[in-house]
KOLLUMDO-495936 format. One record per residue (C-alpha): residue number from 1; z, y, x. Coordinates in pm, whole numbers. Layout:
BEGIN
ATOM	NUM	Z	Y	X
...
# end
This chain:
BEGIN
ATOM	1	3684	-5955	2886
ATOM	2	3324	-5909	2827
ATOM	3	3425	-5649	2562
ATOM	4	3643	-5440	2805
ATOM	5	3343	-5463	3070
ATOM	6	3089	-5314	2802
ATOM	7	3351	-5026	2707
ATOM	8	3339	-4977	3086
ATOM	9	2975	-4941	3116
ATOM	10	2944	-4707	2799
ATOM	11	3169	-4469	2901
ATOM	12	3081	-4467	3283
ATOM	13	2857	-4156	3365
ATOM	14	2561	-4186	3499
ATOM	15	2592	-4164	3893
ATOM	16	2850	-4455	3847
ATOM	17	2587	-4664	3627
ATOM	18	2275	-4589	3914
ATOM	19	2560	-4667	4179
ATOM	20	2669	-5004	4074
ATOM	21	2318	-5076	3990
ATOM	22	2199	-4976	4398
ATOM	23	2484	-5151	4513
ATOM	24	2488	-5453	4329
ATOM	25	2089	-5456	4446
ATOM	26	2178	-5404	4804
ATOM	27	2419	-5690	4791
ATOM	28	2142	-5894	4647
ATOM	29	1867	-5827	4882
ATOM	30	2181	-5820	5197
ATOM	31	2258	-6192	5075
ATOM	32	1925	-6288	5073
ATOM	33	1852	-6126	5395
ATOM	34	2082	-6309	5584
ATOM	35	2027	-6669	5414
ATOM	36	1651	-6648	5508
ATOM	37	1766	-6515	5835
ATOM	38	2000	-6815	5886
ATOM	39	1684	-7094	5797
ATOM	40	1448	-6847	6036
ATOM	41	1731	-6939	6306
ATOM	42	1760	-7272	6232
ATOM	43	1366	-7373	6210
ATOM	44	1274	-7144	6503
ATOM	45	1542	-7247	6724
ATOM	46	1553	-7546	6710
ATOM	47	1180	-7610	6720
ATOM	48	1155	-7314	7023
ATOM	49	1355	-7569	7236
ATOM	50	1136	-7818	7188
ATOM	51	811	-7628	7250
ATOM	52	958	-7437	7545
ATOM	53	1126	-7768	7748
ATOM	54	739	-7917	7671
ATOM	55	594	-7626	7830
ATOM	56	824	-7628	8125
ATOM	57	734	-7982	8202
ATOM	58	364	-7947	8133
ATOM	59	371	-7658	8391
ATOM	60	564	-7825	8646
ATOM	61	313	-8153	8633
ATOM	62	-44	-7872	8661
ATOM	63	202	-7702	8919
ATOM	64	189	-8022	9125
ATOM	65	-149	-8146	9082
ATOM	66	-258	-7815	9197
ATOM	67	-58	-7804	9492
ATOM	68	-203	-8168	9605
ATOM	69	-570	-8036	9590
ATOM	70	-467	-7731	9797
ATOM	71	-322	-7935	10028
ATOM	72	-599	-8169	10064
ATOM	73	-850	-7854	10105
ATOM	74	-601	-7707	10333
ATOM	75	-566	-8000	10527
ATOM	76	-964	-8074	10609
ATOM	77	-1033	-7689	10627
ATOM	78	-740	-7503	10790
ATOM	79	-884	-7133	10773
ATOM	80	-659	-6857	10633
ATOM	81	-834	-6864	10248
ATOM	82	-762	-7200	10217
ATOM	83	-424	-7188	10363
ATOM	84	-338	-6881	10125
ATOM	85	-423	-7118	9787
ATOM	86	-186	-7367	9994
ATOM	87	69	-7102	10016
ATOM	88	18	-7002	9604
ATOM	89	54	-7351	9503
ATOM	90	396	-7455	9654
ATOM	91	549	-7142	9555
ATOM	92	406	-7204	9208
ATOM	93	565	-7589	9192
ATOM	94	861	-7484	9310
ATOM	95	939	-7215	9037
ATOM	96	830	-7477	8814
ATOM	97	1118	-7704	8912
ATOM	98	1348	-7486	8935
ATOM	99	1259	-7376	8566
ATOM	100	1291	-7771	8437
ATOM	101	1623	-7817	8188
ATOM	102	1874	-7965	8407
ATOM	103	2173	-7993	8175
ATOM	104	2322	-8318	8133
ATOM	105	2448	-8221	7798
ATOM	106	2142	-8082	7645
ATOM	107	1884	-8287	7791
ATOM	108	2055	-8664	7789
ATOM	109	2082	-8899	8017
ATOM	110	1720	-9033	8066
ATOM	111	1540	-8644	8121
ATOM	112	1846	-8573	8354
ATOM	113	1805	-8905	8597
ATOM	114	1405	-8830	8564
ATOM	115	1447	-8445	8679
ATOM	116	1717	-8536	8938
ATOM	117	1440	-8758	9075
ATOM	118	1169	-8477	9051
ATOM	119	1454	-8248	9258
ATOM	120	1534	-8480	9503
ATOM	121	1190	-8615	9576
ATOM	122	1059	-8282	9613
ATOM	123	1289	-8184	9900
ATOM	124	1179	-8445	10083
ATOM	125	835	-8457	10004
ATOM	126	844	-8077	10140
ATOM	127	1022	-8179	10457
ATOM	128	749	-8430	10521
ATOM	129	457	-8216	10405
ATOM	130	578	-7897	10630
ATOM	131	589	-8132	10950
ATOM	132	219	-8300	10852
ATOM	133	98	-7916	10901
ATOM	134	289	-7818	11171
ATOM	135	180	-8149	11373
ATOM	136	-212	-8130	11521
ATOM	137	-429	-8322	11356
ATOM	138	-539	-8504	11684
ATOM	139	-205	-8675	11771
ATOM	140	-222	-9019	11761
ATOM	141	69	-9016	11450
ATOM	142	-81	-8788	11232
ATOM	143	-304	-8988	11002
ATOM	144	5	-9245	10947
ATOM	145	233	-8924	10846
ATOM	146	-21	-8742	10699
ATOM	147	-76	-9089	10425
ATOM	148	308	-9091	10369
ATOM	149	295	-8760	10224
ATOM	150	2	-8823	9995
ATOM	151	192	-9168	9900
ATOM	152	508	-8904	9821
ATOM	153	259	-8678	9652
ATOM	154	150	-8971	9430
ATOM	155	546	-9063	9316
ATOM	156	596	-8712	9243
ATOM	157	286	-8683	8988
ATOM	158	451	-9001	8830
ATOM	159	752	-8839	8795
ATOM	160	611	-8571	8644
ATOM	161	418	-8788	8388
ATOM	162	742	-8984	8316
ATOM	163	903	-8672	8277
ATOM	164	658	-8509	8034
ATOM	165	664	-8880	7846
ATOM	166	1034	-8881	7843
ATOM	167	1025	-8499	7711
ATOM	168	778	-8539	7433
ATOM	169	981	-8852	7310
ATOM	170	1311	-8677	7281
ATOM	171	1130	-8370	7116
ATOM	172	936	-8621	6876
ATOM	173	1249	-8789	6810
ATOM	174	1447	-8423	6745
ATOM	175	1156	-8328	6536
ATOM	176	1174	-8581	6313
ATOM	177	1567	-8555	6281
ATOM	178	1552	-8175	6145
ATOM	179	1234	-8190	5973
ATOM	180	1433	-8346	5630
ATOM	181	1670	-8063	5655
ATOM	182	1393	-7824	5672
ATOM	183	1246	-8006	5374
ATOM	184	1563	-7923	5203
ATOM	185	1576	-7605	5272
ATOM	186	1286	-7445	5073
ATOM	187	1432	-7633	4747
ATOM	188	1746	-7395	4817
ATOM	189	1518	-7122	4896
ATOM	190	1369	-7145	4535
ATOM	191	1684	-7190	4372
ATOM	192	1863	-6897	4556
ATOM	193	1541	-6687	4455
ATOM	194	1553	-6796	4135
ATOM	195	1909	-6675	4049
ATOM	196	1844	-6370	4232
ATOM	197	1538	-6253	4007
ATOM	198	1745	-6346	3709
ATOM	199	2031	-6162	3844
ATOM	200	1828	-5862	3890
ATOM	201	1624	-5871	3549
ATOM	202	1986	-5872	3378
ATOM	203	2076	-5604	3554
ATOM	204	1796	-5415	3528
ATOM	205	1756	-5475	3155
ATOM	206	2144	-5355	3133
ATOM	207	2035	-4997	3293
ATOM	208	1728	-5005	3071
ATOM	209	1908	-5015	2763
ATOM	210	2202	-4733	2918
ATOM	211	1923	-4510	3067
ATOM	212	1537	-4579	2988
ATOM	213	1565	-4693	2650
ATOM	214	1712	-4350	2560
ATOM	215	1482	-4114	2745
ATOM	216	1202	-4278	2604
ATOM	217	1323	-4226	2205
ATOM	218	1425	-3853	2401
ATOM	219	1016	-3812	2476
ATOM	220	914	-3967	2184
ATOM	221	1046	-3733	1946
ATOM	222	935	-3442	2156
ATOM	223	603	-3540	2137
ATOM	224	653	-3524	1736
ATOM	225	879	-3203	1771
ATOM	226	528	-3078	1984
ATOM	227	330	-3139	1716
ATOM	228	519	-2947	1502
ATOM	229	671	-3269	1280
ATOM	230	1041	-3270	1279
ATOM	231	1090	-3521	958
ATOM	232	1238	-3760	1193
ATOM	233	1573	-3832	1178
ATOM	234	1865	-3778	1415
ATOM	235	1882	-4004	1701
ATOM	236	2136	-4197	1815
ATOM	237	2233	-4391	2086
ATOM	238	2628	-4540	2195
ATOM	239	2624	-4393	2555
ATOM	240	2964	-4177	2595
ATOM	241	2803	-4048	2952
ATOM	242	2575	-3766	3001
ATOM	243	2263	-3959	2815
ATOM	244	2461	-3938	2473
ATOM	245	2547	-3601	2558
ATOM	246	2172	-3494	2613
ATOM	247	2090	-3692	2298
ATOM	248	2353	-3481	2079
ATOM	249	2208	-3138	2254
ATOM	250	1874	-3277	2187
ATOM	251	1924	-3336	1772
ATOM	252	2082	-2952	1781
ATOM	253	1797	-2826	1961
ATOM	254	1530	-3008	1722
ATOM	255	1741	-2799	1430
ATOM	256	1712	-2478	1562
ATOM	257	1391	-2512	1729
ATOM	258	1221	-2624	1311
ATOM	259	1481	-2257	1218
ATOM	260	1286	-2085	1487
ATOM	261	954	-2180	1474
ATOM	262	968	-2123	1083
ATOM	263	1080	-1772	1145
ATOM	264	805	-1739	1411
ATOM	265	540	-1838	1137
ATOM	266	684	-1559	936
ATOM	267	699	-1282	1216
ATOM	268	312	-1446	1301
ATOM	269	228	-1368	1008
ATOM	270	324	-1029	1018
ATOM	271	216	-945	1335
ATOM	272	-162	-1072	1251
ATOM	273	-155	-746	1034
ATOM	274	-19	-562	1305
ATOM	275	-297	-663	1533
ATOM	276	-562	-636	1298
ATOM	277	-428	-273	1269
ATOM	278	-378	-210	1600
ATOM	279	-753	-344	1708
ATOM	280	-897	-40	1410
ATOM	281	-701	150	1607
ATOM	282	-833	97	1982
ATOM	283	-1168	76	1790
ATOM	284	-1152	421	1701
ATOM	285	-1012	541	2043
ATOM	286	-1289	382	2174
ATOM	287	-1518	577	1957
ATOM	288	-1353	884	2053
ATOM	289	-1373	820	2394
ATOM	290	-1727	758	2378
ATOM	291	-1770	1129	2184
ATOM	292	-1539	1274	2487
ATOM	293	-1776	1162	2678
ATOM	294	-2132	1299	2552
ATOM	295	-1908	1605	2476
ATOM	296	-1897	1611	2887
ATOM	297	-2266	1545	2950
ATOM	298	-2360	1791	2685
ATOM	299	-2154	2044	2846
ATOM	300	-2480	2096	3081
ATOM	301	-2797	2154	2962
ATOM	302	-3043	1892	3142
ATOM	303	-3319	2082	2972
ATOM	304	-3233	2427	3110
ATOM	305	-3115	2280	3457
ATOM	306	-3450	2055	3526
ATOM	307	-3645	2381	3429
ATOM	308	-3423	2605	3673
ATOM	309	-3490	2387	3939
ATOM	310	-3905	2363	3890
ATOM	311	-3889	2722	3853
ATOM	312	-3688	2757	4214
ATOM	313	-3939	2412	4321
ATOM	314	-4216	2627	4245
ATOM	315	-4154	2928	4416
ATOM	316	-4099	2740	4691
ATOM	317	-4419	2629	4699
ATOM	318	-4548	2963	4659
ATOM	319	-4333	3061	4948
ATOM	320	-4503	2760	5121
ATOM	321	-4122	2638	5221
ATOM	322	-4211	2262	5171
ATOM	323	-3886	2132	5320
ATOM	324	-3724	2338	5068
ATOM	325	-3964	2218	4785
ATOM	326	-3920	1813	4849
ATOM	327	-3471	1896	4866
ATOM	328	-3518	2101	4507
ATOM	329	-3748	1789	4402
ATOM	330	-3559	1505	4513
ATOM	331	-3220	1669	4374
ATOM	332	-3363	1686	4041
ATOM	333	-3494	1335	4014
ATOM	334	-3121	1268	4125
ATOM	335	-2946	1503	3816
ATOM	336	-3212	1299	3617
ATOM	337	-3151	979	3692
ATOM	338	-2804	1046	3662
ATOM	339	-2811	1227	3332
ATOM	340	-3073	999	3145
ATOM	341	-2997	673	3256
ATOM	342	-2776	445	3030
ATOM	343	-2890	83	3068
ATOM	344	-2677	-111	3256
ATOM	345	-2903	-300	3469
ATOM	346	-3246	-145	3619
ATOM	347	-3499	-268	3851
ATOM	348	-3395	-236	4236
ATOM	349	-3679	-40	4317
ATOM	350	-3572	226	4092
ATOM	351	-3239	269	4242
ATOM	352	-3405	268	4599
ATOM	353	-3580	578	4508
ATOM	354	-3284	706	4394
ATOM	355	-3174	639	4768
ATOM	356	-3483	759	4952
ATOM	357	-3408	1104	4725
ATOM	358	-3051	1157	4850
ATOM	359	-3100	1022	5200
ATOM	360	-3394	1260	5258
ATOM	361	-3126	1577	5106
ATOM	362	-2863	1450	5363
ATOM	363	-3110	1423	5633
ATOM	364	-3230	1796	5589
ATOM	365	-2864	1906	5601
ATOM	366	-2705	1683	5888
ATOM	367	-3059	1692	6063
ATOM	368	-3150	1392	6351
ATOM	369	-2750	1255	6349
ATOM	370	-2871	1019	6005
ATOM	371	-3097	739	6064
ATOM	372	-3218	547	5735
ATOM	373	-3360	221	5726
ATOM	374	-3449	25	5469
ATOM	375	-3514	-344	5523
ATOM	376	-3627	-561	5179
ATOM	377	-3697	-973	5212
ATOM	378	-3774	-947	4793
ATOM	379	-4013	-766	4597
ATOM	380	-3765	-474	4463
ATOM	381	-3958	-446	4137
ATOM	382	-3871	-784	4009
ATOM	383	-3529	-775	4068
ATOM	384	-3283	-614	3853
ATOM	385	-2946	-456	3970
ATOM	386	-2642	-279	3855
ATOM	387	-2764	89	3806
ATOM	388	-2587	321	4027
ATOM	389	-2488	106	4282
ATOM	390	-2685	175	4612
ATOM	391	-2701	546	4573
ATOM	392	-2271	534	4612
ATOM	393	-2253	316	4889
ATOM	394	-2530	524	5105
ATOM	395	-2330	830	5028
ATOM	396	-1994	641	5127
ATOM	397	-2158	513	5463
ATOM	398	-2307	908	5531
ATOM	399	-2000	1113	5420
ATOM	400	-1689	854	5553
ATOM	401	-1931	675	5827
ATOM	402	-2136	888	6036
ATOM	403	-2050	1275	5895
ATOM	404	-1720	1194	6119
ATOM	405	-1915	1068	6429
ATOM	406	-2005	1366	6650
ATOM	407	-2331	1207	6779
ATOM	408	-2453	1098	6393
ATOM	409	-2570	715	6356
ATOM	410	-2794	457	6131
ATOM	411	-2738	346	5791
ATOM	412	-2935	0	5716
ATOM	413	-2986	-131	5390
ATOM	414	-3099	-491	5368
ATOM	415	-3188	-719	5073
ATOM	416	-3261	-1100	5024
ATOM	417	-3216	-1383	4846
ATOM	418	-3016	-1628	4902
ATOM	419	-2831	-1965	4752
ATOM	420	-2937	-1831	4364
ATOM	421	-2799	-1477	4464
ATOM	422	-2970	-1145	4567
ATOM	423	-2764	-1008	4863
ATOM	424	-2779	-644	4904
ATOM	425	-2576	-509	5236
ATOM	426	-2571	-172	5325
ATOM	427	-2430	-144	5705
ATOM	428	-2357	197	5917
ATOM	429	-2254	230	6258
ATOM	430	-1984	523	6169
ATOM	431	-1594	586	6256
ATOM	432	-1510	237	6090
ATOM	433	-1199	191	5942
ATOM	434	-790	76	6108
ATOM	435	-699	-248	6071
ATOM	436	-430	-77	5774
ATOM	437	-657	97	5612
ATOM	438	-893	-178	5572
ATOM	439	-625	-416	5424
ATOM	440	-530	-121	5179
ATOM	441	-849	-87	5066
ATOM	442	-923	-455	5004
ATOM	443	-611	-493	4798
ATOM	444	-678	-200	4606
ATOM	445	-961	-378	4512
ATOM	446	-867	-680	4383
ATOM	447	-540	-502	4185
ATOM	448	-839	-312	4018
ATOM	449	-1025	-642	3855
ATOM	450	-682	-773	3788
ATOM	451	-553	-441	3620
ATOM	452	-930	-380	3432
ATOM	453	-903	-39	3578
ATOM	454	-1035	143	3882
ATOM	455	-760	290	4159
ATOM	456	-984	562	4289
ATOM	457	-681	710	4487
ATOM	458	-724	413	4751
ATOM	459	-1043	278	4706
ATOM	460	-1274	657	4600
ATOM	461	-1464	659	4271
ATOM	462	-1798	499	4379
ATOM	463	-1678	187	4542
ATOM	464	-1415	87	4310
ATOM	465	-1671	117	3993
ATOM	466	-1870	-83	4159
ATOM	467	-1639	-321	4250
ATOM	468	-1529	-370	3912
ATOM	469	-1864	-366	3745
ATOM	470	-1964	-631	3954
ATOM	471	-1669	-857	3884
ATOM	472	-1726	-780	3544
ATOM	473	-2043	-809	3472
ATOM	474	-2103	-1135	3702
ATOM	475	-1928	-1459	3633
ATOM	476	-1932	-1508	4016
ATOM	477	-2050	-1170	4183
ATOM	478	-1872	-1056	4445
ATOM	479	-1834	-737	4662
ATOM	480	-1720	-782	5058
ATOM	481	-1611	-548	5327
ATOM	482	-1648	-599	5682
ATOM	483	-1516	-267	5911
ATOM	484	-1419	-252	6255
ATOM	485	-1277	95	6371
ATOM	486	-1537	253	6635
ATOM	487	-1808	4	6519
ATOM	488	-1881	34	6175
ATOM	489	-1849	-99	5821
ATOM	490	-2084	-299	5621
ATOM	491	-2066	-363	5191
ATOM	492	-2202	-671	5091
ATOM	493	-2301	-754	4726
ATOM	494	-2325	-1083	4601
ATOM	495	-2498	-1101	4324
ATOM	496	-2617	-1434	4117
ATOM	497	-2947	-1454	3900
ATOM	498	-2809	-1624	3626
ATOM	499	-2450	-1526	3678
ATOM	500	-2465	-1218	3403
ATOM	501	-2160	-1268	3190
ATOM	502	-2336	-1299	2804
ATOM	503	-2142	-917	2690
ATOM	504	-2347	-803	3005
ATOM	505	-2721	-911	2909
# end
């Protein structure tokens, strides 16, 4: 029997195994659900009854003692306070007696006669008390009727006392009766818990050995397999469900994956030569590119073009056309700067006279419509910046700002420090930019840093070099755009003192 039960289990799969397990737990906690229900019911019933036909009679003798001082206040001082408490009390009492157990078969014999009396001697006492009130208190029988209801009063507190005695006794008595079975009860309590922890280690050792036991050889062996050690052997386990079927795909996966990773070793291998190949070769692109490159600067003369332009400088002067002398001047310390600069970083005060040179050129061709400010919270020459980065961002505020605006505006460049960081903003109040353009822009942006390239077609030369220089050459720089369309656009730079990435310094 036991042998045909185990074949059962082994071969069941395993939604069957977890649902016989859930079940057989349900049935478990149901049955002891409702057995510790059943002793709740029994303890708290019981002992409710008791407590509540206590209280009952306790509040039917404070009812009445209650109602006799009211009546004696009402009685010597018949004003409408007094007669109100009056009025409270008797309604009180009488919900009280009307609330006393009065069944013969629940109760017994001796509560029964002593709340019949209670009922009965009530009435009367009421009949009596309501004339007492009704009569005036100077007729010559009202002090003889008015004793007879405080003698009444005085039977009906006995009552009441008898009562509560009488009550008390049975409950005592009742108490005592059930409190051995309640005893009892928690010794069946531990035994019934008892067999229902065993019951539900066994079971849960049976699914343990059917379902954890296997996954943890299963992660055991993949931590050896990930550590590149596959001189275990097979494993095995006598599950027929899907378990042993993982298991068997697991020992044919551990095969091929040694087959693969040995061939991977030898393709490795190979393709460390290939690398090491193909790095001499983007070496010597790169060296190349670089000779492309002073092939293109070459292409002009600086040497010829800085004398051309003091030659035309100085015949300006002769000419005494001074506005024409500073343009000539500050557009060759531009082609200079450009031309013979190639450290990366420079002091900020040299690229603000880079600035001042190209703002004073675009203010002698758009005239008044260009206001420059410049507004510095740091000492510019001990700071060092990117080179070529304000120059491009004054020009992009001039030419796509305020060139469009009819009436001209203000470019404002500002500089602090801030947090560890020098913040450099340059703000215009031009054409702005749409809410689509903007978002264009931005993501242009960040696809540059990502792609390690520059997407001038959405972003324009200047801003998305300097966007990517920054990212690159800071661990945490950081280039923002803020542009409303009609208001104006302001570039904010970000960057931290000791933030240079070590290939930068």
């Amino acid at each position: 029997m036991l042998k045909a039960l185990k074949n059962q289990w082994i071969n069941a799969s395993l939604k069957k195994k977890l649902g016989l397990f859930a079940v057989m737990l349900a049935l478990v906690m149901g049955i002891s659900a409702v057995i510790n229900a059943a002793v709740m019911n029994f303890i708290m019933g019981n002992f409710n009854v008791i407590l509540n036909d206590n209280s009952r009679c306790h509040d039917f003798q404070e009812a009445m003692e209650l109602e006799v001082r009211a009546f004696e206040a009402y009685v010597r001082s018949r004003n409408e306070e007094k007669r109100q408490e009056y009025v409270l009390a008797c309604v009180r009492t009488e919900r009280c007696i009307h609330s006393l157990p009065f069944d013969y078969e629940k109760i017994g014999s001796e509560r029964y006669a002593r709340t019949w009396n209670v009922k009965n001697s009530y009435e009367n006492y009421a009949i009596h008390r309501d004339a007492v009130l009704e009569t005036d208190n100077r007729a010559e029988d009202f002090i003889p009727r008015l004793y007879k209801v405080y003698d009444m009063q005085s039977y009906l507190q006995t009552y009441a006392r008898r009562l509560v005695q009488a009550t008390l006794k049975e409950g005592n008595v009742s108490y005592q009766e059930k409190l051995p079975v309640v005893y009892r009860m928690r010794y069946v309590i531990l035994v019934f818990s008892a067999a229902v922890v065993a019951v539900t280690i066994g079971v849960t050792r049976i699914l343990s050995d059917s379902v954890i036991n296997p996954i943890v050889m299963l992660a055991g062996s993949s931590q050896k397999i990930a550590n590149y050690d596959f001189s275990e052997p097979d494993l095995a386990v006598d599950n027929k469900d899907e378990m042993g079927d993982l298991v068997k795909a697991f020992n044919k996966m551990k095969h091929a994956t040694e087959g693969y990773i040995n061939t991977l070793k030898k393709n490795g291998e190979i393709a460390q030569l290939l690398y090491k190949e193909e790095m001499e070769k983007i070496e010597t692109e790169k060296q190349l590119e670089a000779a492309r490159l002073e092939l293109l600067k070459s292409q002009i003369n600086p040497h010829f073009l800085f004398n051309t332009l003091n030659t035309i400088s100085g015949m300006a002067k002769l000419e005494e056309a001074r506005t024409t002398e500073q343009m000539i001047t500050s557009l060759s310390s531009l082609f200079r700067y450009n031309l013979k600069m190639s450290e990366q970083m420079v002091m900020m005060e040299r690229e603000l006279k880079v600035v001042e040179d190209y703002t004073f050129i675009q203010r002698m061709r758009f005239g008044g419509r260009i206001v420059y400010e410049c507004k510095l919270e740091l000492d510019p020459a001990v700071v060092m910046i990117p080179a070529f980065t304000l120059q491009p961002l004054v020009e992009n505020a001039i030419i796509h700002g305020i060139s469009k605006k009819e009436k001209g505006g203000k470019v404002l460049l500002r500089a602090w420090e801030e947090e560890g960081c020098v913040v450099v903003s340059v703000a215009d109040t031009g054409v702005g930019m749409t809410e689509k353009r903007y978002r264009e822009i931005c993501a242009a942006l960040k696809e540059s840093v990502e792609a390690g390239e520059s997407r001038t077609s959405k972003t324009g030369i200047g801003l998305g070099n300097i966007y990517r220089r920054v990212h690159t050459m800071y661990q945490n720089g950081e280039v923002k755009i803020y542009s409303r369309e009609g208001r104006g656009t302001v570039i904010q730079m970000r960057l931290p003192k000791d933030g240079l990435r070590h290939q930068e310094r």
